[in-house]
N, C-alpha and C positions, 0 to 999 in steps of 0.2 A: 340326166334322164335320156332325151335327144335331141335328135335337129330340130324336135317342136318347142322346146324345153325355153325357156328364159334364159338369157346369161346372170349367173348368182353373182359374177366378178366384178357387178357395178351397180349403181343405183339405178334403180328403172322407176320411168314416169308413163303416166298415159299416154297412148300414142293415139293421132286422129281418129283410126280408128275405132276408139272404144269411146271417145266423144261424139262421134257418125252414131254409134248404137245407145249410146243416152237418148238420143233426140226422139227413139222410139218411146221412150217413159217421159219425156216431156208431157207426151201427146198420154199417155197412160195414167198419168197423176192429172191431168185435167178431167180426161173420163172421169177419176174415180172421185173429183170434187162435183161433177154436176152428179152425179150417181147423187150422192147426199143433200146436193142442194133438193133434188127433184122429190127427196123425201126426208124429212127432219124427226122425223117419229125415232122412237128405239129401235123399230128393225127396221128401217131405213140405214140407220146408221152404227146395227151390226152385217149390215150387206156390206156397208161400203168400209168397214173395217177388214172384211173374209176376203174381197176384193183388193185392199189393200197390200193385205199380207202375203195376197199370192202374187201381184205383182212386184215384190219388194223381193218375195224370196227366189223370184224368178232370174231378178236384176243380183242380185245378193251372190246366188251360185254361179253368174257367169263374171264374177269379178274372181271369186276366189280362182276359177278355173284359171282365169287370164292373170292372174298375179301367179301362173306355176308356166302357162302355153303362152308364145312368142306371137303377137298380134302381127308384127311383121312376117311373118312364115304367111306364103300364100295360102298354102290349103287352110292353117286356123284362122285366117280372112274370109276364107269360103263360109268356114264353118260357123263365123259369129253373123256374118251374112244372113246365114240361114236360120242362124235362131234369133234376128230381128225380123224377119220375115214372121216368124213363128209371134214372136212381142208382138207384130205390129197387128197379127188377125186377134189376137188376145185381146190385144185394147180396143178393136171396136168393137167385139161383143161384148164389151161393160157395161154399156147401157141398159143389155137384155141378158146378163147373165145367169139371172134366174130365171130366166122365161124361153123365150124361143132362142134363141145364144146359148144355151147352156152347153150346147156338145161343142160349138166353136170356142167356146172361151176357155171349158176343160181341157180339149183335143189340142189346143195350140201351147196351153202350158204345159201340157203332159209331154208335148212332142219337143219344149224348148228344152223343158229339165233332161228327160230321157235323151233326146241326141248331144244336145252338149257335150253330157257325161258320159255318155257311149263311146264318142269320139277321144273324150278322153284316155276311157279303160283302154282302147285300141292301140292309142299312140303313148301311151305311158302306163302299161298294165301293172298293178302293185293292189295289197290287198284293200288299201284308202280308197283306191279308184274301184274298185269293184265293190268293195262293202257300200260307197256311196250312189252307186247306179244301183243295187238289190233294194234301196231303200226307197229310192226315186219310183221304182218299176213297182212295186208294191204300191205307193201309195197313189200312182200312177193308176190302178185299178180300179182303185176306190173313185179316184177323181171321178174317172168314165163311167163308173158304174152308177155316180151321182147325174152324171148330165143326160143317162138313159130314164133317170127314174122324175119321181115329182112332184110338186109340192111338201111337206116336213122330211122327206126322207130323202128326198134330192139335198137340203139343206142338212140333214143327218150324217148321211157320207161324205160330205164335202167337209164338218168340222172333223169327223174323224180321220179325211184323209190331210189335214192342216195340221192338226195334233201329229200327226206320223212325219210329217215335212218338217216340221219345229221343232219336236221332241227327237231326233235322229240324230243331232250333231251332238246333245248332251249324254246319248249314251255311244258316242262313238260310232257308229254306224255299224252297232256289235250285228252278226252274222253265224246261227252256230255254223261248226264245221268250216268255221274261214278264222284265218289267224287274228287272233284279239289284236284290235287299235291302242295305237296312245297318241298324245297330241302331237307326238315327235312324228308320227307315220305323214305331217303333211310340214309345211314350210314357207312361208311369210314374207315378201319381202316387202317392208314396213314404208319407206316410203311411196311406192306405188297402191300399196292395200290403202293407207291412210288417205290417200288422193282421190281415190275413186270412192272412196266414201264421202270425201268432203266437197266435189263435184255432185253428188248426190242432191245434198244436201242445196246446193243452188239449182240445181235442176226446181226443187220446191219453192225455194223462195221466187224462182221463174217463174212458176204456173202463179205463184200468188199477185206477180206486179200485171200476167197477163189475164188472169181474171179480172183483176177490179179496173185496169183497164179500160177492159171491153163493157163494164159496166157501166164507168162513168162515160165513156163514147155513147153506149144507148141512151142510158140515161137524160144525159144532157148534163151542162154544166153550170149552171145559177150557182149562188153563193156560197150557198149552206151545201150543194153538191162537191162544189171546190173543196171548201172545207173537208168534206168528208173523206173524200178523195187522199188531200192531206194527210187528213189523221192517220189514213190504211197505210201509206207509202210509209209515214214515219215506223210505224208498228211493225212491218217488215223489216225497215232498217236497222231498226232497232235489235230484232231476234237474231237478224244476221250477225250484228256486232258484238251480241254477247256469245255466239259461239267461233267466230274468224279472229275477235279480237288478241285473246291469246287461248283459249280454250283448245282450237285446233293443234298447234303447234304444239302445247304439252301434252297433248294425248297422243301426239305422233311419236313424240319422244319416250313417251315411258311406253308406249309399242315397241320399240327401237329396241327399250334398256331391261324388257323383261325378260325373268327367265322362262317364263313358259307361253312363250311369244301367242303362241295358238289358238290358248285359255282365254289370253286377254281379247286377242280378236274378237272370236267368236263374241264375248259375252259382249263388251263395248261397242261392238261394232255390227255384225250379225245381228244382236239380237235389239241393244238398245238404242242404237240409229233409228229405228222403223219408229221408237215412241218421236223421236224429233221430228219426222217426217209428219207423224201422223196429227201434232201437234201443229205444223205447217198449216197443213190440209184446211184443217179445222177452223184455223187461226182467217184463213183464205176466203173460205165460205161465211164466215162471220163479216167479215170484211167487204166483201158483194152485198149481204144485206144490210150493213151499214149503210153503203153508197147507196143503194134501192130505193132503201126507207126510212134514211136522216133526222127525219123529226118524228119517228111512231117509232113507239112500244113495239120489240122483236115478241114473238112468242118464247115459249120454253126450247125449245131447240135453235132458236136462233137466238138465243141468251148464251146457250150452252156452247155452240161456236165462236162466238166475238168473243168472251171469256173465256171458255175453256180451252181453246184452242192452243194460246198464250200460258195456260195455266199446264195445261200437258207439255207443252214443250220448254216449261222450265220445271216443273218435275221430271222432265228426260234426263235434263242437265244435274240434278241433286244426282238419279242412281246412274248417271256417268263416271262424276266424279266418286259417288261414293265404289265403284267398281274400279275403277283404275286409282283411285290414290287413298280408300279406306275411312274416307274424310265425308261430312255431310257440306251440301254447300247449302250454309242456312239463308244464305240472301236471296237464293233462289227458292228453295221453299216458302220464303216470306211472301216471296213475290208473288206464287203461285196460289198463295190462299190469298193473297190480296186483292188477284184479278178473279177467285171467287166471288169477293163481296163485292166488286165491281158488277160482275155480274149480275148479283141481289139488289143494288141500284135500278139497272133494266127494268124490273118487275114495276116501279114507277118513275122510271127516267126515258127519253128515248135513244135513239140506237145512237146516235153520234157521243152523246153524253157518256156512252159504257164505252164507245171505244175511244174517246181521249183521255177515261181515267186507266186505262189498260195501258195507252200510252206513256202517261205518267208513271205507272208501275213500274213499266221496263226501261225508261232512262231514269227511275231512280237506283234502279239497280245497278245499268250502266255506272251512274255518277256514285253508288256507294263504293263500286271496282275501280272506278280512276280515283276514288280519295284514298282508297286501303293502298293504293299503289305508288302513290304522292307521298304519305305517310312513311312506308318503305324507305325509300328513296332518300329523304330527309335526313330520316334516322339511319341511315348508311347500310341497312339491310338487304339483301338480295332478292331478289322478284321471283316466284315459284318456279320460273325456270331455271334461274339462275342455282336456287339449290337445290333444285333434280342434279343438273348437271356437275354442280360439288358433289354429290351421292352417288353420282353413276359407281363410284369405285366400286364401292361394295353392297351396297343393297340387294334389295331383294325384290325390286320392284314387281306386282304382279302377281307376286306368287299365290 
């Protein structure tokens, strides 16, 4: 490409750098759980879903950028510089992003997506990088044209200019009068892409150890607040292990071994990361009002976080794997109607009660994955990765 360009000749990993620029979504994924704690209603918590996704797809397009531009090159230092500058005015109007915030939290996303990718089109001009700035800059108008306007139609523009942001990559960032895309027009390198996804992904489970934290600090800590405390940390640990324990790694791998490396990105990664995350979030907020209110009845919204939460982010993991290996994962779906009914407990249990059968749910799932795996072993069988890796020959992973 150029001197801005990646070296393809070798494996690349995140550089400091681009762990300097997570730290700005640390602070952005906290905004966007008090956003939802502050309102538990349904549109409370389709704000902090629209919010969500704009900062996911913000963080989202300056990964793929930087898995193609050289973090090390001064000037693309400058440049991620300046669109954490851009992240960081974004995330403090979250708070008031529907209200008096509305042109600082548009203006700064509009100014992250458009310059990034500007900078791009300049320093690597090709019809990918420019079909993906006309699409940015388009929906960039919409953005602003929301944060001029007000009340339903402020919120009108805004789903339409997200629909334009999200619905872009699946048609290619078609352009008439500019050469038709294919997935081959961009280029992947899998373990760096894969990394900065799964960095992500602790970024959330961050904001969740430092939210309930900071609640059991305020709170105070008596017994039953211990406890509860407890239960949260296990529950986190828990999510984190069914997706690091070997989830990650065979999803790097069949990134690695497909043929249409781009396809798979996009769809695993792009699009169904944001449900893990958002299932974090959720999982987060439930878990503050645990600590809060240990021995009371949550309301409906605060039933629907401490359960659902867990329950979205192992329905992630089902059309994970059903996207990268064609397979359902039935333990996780079990899991995930199981911390439904958990939830339906809530309605006359109180809040510690639903999050230690939640708890239960996801170390029985854990403990159903180490018995299928013991089981393997015994019987002299290979382990899912083990025959990917017998497969690589010839398969068709992905396709």
């Amino acid at each position: 490409m150029n001197r801005f360009a990646r070296d393809r000749g070798q494996e690349q990993r995140a550089t400091t750098l681009e762990l300097f620029f997570d730290l700005v979504f640390v602070f952005a994924i906290t905004q966007v759980s008090h956003l939802l704690l502050e309102d538990l209603s349904w549109r409370g918590a389709a704000r902090a879903a629209l919010v969500l996704l704009v900062v996911w797809w913000g963080w989202n397009y300056t990964t793929w950028v930087t898995n193609q531009l050289d973090p090390e090159s001064t000037v693309v230092r400058l440049v991620l510089i300046g669109v954490m500058v851009a992240a960081l005015l974004m995330a403090v109007a979250i708070p008031e992003a529907f209200g008096d915030r509305a042109l600082l939290f548009a203006g700064a996303y509009v100014a992250m997506q458009v310059g990034r990718n500007g900078f791009l089109a300049a320093v690597a001009p090709s019809p990918a990088s420019s079909g993906v700035l006309i699409w940015l800059a388009g929906a960039g108008v919409l953005w602003l044209a929301g944060a001029f306007a007000e009340g339903d139609l402020r919120t009108t523009l805004w789903i339409v200019a997200l629909a334009l942001d999200y619905g872009a990559p699946l048609v290619l960032y078609r352009v008439p009068g500019v050469v038709r895309l294919s997935h081959h027009s961009w280029q992947v390198e899998t373990a760096h892409f894969a990394e900065r996804f799964q960095l992500f992904m602790i970024i959330a489970f961050g904001e969740t150890i430092v939210l309930t934290g900071a609640t059991a600090a305020r709170e105070g800590l008596d017994a039953t607040g211990m406890a509860a405390l407890g239960v949260a940390f296990l529950s986190t640990a828990a999510m984190w292990w069914l997706y690091f324990d070997y989830v990650a790694r065979i999803a790097q791998r069949r990134l690695e071994l497909a043929p249409d490396r781009v396809r798979l990105a996009r769809d695993g990664y792009t699009y169904l990361h944001v449900v893990f995350v958002a299932g974090i979030i959720l999982a987060a907020v439930g878990d503050e009002l645990s600590i809060a209110h240990p021995t009371e009845r949550l309301s409906g919204g605060g039933l629907a976080a401490l359960a659902g939460g867990p329950a979205l982010y192992l329905l992630g993991h089902a059309l994970f794997r059903l996207r990268l290996a064609g397979s359902l994962g039935r333990r996780r779906l079990a899991g995930a109607a199981a911390c439904g009914a958990a939830g339906l407990v809530g309605l006359v249990a109180p809040a510690i009660v639903v999050a230690s059968l939640v708890v239960v749910v996801l170390v029985a799932i854990i403990a159903l994955d180490e018995l299928a795996a013991w089981g393997r072993r015994r019987r002299g069988e290979p382990s899912p990765l083990e025959r990917l890796e017998a497969s690589a020959g010839g398969t068709t992973l992905g396709a």
